[in-house]
C-alpha positions in Angstrom: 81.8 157.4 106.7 83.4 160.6 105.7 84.2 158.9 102.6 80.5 157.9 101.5 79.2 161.3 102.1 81.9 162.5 100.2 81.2 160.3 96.9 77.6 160.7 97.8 78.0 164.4 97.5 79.8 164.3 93.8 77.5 161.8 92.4 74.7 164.5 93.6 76.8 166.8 91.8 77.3 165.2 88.9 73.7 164.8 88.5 72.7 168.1 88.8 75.4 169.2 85.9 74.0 166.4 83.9 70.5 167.3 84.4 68.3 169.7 82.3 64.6 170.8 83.4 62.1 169.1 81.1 60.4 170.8 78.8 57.5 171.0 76.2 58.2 170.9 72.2 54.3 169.6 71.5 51.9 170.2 73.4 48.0 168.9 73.1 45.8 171.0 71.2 41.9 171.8 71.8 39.5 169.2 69.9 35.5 169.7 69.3 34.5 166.6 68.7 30.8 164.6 68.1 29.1 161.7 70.3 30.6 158.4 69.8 33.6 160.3 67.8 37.3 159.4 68.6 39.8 162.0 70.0 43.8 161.9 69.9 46.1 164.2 72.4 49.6 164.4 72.0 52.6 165.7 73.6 56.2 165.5 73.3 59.1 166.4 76.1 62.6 166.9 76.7 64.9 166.7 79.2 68.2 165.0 81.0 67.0 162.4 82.5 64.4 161.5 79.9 60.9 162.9 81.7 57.9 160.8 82.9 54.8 161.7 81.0 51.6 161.0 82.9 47.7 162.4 81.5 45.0 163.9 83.9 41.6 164.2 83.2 40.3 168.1 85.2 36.7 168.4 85.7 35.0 172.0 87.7 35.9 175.4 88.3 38.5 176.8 90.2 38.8 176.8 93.4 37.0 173.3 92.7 38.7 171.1 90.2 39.2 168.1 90.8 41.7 166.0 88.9 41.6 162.0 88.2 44.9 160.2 86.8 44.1 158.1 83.3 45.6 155.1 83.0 45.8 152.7 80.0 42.3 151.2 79.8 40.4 153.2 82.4 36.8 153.9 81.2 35.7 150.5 80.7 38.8 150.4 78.1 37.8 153.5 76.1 40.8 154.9 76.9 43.9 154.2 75.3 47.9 155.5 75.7 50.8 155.0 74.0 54.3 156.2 75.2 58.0 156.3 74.5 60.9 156.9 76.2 63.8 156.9 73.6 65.9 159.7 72.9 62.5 162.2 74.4 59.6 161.5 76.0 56.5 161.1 73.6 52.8 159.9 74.6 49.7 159.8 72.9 46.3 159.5 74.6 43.3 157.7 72.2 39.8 158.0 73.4 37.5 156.3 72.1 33.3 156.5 72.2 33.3 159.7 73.4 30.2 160.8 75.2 29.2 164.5 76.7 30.3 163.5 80.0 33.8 163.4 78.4 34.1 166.4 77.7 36.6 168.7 80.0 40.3 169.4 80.5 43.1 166.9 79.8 46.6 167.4 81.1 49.6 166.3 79.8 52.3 166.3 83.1 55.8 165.8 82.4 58.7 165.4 85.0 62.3 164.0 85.3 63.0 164.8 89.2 63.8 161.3 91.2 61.9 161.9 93.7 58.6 162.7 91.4 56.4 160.1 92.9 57.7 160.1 96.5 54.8 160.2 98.8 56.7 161.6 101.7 59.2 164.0 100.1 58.8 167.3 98.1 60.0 166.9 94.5 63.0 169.4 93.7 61.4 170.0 90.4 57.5 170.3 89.8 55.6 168.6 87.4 55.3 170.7 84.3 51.5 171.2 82.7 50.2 171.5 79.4 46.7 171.1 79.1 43.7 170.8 75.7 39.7 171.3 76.3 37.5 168.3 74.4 34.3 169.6 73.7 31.7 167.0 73.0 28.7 168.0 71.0 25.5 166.3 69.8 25.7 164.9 65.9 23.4 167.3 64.3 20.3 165.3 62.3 21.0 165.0 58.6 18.3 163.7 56.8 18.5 161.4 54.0 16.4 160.5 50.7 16.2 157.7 50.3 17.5 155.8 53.6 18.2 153.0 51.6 18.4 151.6 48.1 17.7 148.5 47.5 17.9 146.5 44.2 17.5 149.2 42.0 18.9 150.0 38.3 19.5 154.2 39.3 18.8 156.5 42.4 18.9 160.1 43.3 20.8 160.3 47.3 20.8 163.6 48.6 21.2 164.7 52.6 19.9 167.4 54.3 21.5 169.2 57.4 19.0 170.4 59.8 19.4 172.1 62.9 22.5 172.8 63.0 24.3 176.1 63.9 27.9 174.4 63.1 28.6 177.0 59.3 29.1 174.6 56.4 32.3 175.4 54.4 31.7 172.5 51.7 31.0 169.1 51.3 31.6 165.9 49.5 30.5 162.0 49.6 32.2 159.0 49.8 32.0 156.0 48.5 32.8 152.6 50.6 35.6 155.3 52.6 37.3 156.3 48.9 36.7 160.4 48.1 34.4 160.7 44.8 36.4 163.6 42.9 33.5 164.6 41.3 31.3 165.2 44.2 33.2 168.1 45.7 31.4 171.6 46.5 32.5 174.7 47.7 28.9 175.7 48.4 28.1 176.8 51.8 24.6 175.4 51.5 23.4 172.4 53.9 22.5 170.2 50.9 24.1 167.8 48.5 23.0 165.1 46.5 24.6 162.3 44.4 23.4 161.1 40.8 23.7 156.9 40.6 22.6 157.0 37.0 23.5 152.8 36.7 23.3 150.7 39.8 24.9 147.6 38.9 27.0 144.9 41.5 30.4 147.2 41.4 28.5 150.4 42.5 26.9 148.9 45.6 28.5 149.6 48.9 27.9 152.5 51.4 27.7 156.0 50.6 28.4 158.9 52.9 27.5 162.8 52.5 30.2 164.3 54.6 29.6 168.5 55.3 32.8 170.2 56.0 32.1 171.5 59.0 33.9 171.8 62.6 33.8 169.5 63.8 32.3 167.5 60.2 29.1 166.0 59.9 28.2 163.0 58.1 25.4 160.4 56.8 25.6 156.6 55.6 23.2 155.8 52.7 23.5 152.1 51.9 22.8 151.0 48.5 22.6 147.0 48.2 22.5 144.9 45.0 21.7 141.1 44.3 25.1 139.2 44.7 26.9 139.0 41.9 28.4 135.5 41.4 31.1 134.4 39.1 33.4 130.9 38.7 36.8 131.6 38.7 37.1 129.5 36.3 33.8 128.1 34.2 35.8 124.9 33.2 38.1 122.7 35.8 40.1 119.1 35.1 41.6 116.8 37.1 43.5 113.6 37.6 41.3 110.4 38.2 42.1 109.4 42.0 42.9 112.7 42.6 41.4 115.8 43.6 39.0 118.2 41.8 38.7 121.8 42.9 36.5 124.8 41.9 36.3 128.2 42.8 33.2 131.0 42.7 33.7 134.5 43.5 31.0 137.0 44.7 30.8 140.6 44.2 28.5 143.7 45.6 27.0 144.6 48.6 25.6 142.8 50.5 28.3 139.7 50.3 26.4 136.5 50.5 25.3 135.0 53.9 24.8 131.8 52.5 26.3 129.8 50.2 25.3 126.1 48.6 26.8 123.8 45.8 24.7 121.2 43.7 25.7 118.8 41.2 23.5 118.7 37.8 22.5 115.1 37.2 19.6 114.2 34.8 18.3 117.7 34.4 17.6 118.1 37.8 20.6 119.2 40.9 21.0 117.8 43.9 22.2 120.0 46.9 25.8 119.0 47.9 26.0 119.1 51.7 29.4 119.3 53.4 30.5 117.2 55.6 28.3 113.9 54.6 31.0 112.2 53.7 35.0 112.2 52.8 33.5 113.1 48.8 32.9 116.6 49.1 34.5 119.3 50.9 33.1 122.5 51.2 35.0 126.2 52.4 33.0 129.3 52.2 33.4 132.9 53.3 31.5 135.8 52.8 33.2 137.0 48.9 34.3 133.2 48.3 33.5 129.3 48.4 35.3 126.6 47.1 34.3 123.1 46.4 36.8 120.1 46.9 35.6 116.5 45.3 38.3 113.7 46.5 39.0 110.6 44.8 38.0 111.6 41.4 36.3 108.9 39.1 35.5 109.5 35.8 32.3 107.5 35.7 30.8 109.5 38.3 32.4 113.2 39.0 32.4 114.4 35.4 29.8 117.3 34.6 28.2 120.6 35.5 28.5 122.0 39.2 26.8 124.8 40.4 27.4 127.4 43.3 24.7 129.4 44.5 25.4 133.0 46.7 22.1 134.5 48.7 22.1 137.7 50.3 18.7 139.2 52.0 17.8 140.5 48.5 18.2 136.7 46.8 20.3 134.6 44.8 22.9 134.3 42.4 24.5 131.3 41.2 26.9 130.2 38.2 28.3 126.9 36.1 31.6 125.1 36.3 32.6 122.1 34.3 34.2 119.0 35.5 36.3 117.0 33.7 38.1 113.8 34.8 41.1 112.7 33.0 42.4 109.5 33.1 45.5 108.4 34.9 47.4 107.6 32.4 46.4 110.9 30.3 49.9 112.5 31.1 51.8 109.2 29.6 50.1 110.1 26.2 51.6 113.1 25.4 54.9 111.5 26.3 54.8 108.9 24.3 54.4 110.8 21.2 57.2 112.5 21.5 59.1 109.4 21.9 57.4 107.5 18.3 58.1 111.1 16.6 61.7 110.5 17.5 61.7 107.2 16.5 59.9 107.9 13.3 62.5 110.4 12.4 65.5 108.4 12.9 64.4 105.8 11.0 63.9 108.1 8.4 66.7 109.3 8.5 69.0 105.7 8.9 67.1 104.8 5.5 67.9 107.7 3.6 71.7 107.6 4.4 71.7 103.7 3.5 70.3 104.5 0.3 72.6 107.7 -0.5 75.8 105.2 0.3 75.7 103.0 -2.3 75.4 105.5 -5.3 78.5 107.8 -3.6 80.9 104.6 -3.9 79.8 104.1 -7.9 80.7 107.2 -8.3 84.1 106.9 -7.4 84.6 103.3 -9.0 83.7 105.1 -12.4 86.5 107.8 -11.7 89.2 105.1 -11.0 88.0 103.3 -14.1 89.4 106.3 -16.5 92.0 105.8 -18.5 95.1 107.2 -17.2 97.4 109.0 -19.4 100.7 107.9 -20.0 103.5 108.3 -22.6 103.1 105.7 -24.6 102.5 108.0 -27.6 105.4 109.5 -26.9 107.1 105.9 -26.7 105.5 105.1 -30.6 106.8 108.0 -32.1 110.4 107.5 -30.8 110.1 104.3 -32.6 109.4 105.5 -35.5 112.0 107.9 -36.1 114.9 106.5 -38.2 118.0 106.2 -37.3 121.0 107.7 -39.6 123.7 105.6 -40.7 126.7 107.1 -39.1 128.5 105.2 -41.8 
């Protein structure tokens, strides 16, 4: 027994000269924030053992606060934390829709003591406290001109912000959530306005006017175009027997809520419906369809197709050409290659059994020459005469 308490006693020990106090290296800081905004807190400890990191939402005055835990997903999920425990401790608390009844104290508890969450013992070490204030405010009314543009060539949008005692240090606007460079002002005033001098398909989208204020201010202004519709390709082939396919794109804003596919035949086009049989096959999303016709045949698939894109200002379509090859189109190709090769040997066998012939003349008539000998020589030594030696 003596012996337990005595390990008992150096494993306490050995704790305690392990163990460091936790401690703070980021703390939450103090948002303002608007109705239905978003708000992030963030805090960061230290310690040996790594700390627990709980949040606390404070609500009243001293002497009567009154504090309620947060847990992942507590106001009907509008509440949202992230935590790590690796070589620190580090949590991050998202809320989300805030609302003025959100607005308070939040406290970011850290603590690394074993006996933290003991309901009948004292903790050795207290929970450390760092707290942030949310303020939520009312969005402040900015008023537009126009609230909307619809199917127009140019427009003026400008925003006014009216009672408001937030102080404007700037503003900008926005253009489907990218910065327009050119629409930046240091001008403490409460209005801006935006010149859309050509309205075409790739300058529809939303506009904001955002006021750089604390916390900032802005306004949507939606500007909305016929769809623009384009084939990918104005011109498609494919294999008898096997499949066609053909591709429009839309553009703009609005995207198309509906989209429909007819097939021209004797000036007139009838509506292709999908799923009426195994012929057609039809996929569609809001910027894209595509049209599938199985078992080509070139007596009846060839021609002009047309796909159709309506948003709630109208409609937009555009042309693709179908053309059916036949199955033995690929063979064609091949084949001329092959009678080209055989043209060109031939060619050439005939040429070297003409050339033969005169090469092997040409040598008979060089063996033919006369060869030169000494028979001159031979004639002359006969004619010499021959002196008496008597």
């Amino acid at each position: 027994m003596k012996l337990l308490w005595a390990v008992s006693a150096l494993l306490l020990g050995c704790w305690r000269a392990n163990a460091s106090t936790a401690g703070f290296i980021k703390c939450p800081l103090s948002q303002m924030k608007l109705i239905s905004d978003g708000a992030d807190l963030h805090c960061e400890v230290i310690g040996t053992p790594i700390p627990e990191v709980q949040w606390w939402f404070v609500e009243g005055e001293e002497p009567n606060e009154t504090f309620t835990q947060l847990f992942d997903g507590a106001r009907d999920g509008c509440v949202l934390i992230n935590a790590t425990y690796i070589t620190h401790a580090t949590s991050t608390i998202h809320l989300t829709s805030l609302s003025l009844n959100d607005s308070g104290t939040y406290e970011c508890r850290a603590s690394n003591d074993p006996d933290r969450n003991e309901l009948k013992k004292t903790p050795k070490i207290k929970w450390i406290r760092s707290q942030a204030n949310i303020i939520v405010i009312e969005t402040p009314t900015i008023v537009t001109d126009p609230m909307e543009v619809s199917n127009q060539t140019s427009a003026v949008l400008s925003c006014n912000l009216t009672e408001s005692s937030l102080p404007v240090k700037g503003s900008h606007w926005v253009y489907n959530g990218k910065l327009i460079e050119t629409s930046k002002s240091a001008d403490a005033t409460a209005y801006t306005s935006l010149h859309l001098d050509k309205i075409t398909h790739t300058s529809g989208g939303k506009y904001e006017c955002v006021f750089l204020t604390e916390p900032e201010v802005k306004q949507m202004i939606e500007v909305k175009t016929l769809p623009h519709v384009a084939a990918y390709k104005h011109s498609e082939h494919g294999n008898e027997n096997d499949k066609g396919v053909m591709v429009c794109v839309s553009h703009g804003y609005p995207l198309p809520t509906d989209w429909t596919w007819f097939k021209e035949l004797d000036g007139s086009q009838m509506p292709i419906i999908n799923g009426t049989s195994d012929k057609y096959e039809i996929k569609s999303t809001p910027n894209k369809t595509t049209l599938t016709v199985n078992d080509l045949s070139i007596e009846n698939d060839i021609g002009n197709y047309v796909c159709s894109g309506t948003n709630e200002l109208g409609t937009n379509s555009d042309k693709i050409y179908l053309r059916v090859r036949s199955r033995l189109a690929a063979l064609w190709p091949f084949l001329g290659i092959v009678a080209e090769v055989i043209i060109l040997v031939t060619i050439i066998f005939i040429y070297e059994k003409r050339r033969k012939p005169d090469e092997v003349t040409d040598d008979d008539d060089s063996g033919a020459a006369p060869l030169k000998s000494n028979s001159t020589e031979n004639h002359k030594d006969k004619n010499v005469r021959q002196r008496n030696s008597n």
